[in-house]
N, CA, C and O of each residue as an XYZ file, in Angstrom:
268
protein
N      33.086    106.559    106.130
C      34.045    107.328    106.889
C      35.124    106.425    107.486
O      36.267    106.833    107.693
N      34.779    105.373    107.714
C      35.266    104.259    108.557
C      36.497    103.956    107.859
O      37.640    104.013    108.313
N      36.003    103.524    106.339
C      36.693    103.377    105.595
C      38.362    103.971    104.843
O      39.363    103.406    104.402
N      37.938    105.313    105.016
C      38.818    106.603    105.048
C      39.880    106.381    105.905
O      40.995    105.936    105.633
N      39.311    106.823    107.231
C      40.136    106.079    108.184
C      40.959    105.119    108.201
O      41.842    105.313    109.037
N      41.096    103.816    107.439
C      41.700    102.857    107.255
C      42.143    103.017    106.547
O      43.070    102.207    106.532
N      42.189    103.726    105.586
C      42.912    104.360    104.180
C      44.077    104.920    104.845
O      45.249    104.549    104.801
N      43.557    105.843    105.443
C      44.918    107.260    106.109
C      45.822    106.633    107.169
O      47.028    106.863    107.088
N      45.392    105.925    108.077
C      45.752    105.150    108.910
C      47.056    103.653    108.573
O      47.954    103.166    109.259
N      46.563    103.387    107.294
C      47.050    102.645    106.737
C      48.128    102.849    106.275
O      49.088    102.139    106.573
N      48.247    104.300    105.088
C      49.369    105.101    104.450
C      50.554    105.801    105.754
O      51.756    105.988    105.565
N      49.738    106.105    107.126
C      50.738    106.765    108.386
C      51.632    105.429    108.792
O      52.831    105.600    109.015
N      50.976    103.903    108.905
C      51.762    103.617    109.538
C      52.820    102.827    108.498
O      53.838    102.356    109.006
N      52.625    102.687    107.193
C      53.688    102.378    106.079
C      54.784    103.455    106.039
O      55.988    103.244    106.182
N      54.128    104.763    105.801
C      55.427    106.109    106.278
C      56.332    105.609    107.329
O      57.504    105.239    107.254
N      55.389    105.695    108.487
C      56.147    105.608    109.865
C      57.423    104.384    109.246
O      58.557    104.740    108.923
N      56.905    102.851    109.177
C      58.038    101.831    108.820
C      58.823    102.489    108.174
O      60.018    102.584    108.455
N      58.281    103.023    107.244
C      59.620    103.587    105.529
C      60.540    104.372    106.406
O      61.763    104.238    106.446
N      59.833    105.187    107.091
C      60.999    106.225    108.099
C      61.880    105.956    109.085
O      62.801    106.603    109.584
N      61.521    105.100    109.236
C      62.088    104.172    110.400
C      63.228    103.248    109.528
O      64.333    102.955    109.984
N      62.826    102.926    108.440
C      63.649    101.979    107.761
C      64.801    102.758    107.544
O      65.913    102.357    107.890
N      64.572    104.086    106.871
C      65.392    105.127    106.177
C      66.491    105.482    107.345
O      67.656    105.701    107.012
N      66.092    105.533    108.710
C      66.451    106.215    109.981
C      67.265    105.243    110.105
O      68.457    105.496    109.932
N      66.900    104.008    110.401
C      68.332    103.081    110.849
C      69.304    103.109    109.675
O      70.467    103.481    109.837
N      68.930    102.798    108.737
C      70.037    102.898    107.746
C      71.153    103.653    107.656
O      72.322    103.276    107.567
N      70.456    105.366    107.702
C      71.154    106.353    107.781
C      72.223    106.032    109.195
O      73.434    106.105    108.988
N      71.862    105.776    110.221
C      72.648    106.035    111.301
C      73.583    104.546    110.994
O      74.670    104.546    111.572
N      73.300    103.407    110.230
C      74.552    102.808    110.416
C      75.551    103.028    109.156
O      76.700    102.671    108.898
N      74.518    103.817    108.474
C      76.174    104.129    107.253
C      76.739    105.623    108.270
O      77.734    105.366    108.948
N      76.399    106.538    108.359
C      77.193    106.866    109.427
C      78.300    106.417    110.591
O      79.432    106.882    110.726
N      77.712    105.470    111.327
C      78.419    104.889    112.361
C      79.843    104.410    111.690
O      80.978    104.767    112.003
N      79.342    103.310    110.466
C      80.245    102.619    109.355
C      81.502    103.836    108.938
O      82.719    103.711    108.796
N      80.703    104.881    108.838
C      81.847    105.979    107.934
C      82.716    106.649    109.179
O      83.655    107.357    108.814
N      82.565    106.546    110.228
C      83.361    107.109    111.570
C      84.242    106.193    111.462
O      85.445    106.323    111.236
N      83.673    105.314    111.615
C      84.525    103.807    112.003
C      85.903    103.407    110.953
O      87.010    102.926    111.196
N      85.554    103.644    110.299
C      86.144    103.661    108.615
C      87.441    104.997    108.130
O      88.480    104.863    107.484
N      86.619    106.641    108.970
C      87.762    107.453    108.714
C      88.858    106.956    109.969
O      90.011    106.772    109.578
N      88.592    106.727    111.427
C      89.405    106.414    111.607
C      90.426    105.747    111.323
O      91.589    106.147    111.393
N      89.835    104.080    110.789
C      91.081    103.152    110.700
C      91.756    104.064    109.675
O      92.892    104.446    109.953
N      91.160    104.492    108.435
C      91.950    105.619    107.119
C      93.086    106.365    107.669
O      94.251    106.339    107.274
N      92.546    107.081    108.704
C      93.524    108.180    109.774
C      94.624    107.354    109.904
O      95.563    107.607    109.150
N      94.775    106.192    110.870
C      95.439    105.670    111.629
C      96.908    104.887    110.160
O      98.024    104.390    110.312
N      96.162    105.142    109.077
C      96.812    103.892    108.136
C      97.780    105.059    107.683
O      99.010    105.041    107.650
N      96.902    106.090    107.338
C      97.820    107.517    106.715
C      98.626    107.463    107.087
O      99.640    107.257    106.420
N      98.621    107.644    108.555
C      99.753    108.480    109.350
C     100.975    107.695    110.008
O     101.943    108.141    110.625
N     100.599    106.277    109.655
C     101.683    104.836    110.053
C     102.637    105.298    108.913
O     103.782    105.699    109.120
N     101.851    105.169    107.274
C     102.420    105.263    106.340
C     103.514    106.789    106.183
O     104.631    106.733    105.668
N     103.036    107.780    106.616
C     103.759    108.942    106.637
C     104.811    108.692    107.163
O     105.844    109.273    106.829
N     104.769    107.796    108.073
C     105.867    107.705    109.283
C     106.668    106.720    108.578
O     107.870    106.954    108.458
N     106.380    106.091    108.293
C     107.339    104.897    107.269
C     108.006    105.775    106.063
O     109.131    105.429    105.701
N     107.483    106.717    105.517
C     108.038    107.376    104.233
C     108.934    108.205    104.930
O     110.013    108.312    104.347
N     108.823    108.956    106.209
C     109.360    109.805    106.458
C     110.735    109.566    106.998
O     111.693    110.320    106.831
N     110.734    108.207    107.799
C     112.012    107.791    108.054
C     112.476    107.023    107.344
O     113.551    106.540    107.700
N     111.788    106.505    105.844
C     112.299    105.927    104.732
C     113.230    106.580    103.794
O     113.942    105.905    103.051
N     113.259    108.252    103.803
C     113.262    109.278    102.472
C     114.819    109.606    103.639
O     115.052    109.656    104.847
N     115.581    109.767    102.298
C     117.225    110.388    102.558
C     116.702    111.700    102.438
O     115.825    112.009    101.632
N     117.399    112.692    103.477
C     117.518    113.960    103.934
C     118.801    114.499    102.541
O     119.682    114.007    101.837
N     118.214    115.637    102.775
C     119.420    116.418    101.835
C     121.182    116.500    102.917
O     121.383    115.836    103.934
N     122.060    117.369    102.358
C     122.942    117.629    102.917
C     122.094    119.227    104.390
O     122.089    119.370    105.613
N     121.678    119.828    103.449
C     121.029    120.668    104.642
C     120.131    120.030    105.330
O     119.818    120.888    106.155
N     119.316    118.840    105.625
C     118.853    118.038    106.558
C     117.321    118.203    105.818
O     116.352    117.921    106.522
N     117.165    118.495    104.905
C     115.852    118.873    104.186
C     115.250    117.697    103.358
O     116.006    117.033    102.649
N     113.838    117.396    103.425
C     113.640    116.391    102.448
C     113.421    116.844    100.938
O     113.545    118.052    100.732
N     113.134    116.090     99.941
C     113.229    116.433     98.673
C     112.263    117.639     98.247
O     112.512    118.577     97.490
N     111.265    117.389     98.846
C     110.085    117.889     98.461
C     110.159    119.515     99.064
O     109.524    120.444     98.565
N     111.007    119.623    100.152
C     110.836    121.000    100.948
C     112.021    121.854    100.118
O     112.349    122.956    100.557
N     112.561    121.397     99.085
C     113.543    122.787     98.454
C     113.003    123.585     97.748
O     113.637    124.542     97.300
C-alpha cells in the first residue's frame, strides 16, 4: 500500500512542477505580448504621424486616399 502511495504521490508532485512550469511561462509570454503591443502601438502611430504630415493634400485639402 505504502508503495502505491509513493507511486501517486510521486506522479502529484511532478504534475504540480509541470503546472507550475506551464503557469510561469504562460504569464511571461503574456506579460512579453502587452509589453510588445504597446511599443507596436506607439511605433504605428509616430509613423502615421510622419506619413500624415509627409503626404501633399489635394487642392480641396483632401488626402489621396479619401477621394
Amino acid at each position: 500500500m505504502s508503495v502505491l502511495t509513493m507511486i501517486f504521490a510521486q506522479h502529484g508532485v511532478q504534475f504540480f512542477i509541470r503546472l507550475m512550469i506551464y503557469l510561469v511561462l504562460w504569464s511571461l509570454v503574456l506579460i512579453f505580448r502587452v509589453i510588445n503591443r504597446k511599443k507596436t502601438q506607439k511605433r504605428m502611430a509616430a509613423q502615421t504621424e510622419y506619413m500624415m504630415a509627409h503626404t501633399e493634400k489635394s487642392a480641396d485639402g483632401k488626402y489621396p486616399w479619401e477621394m
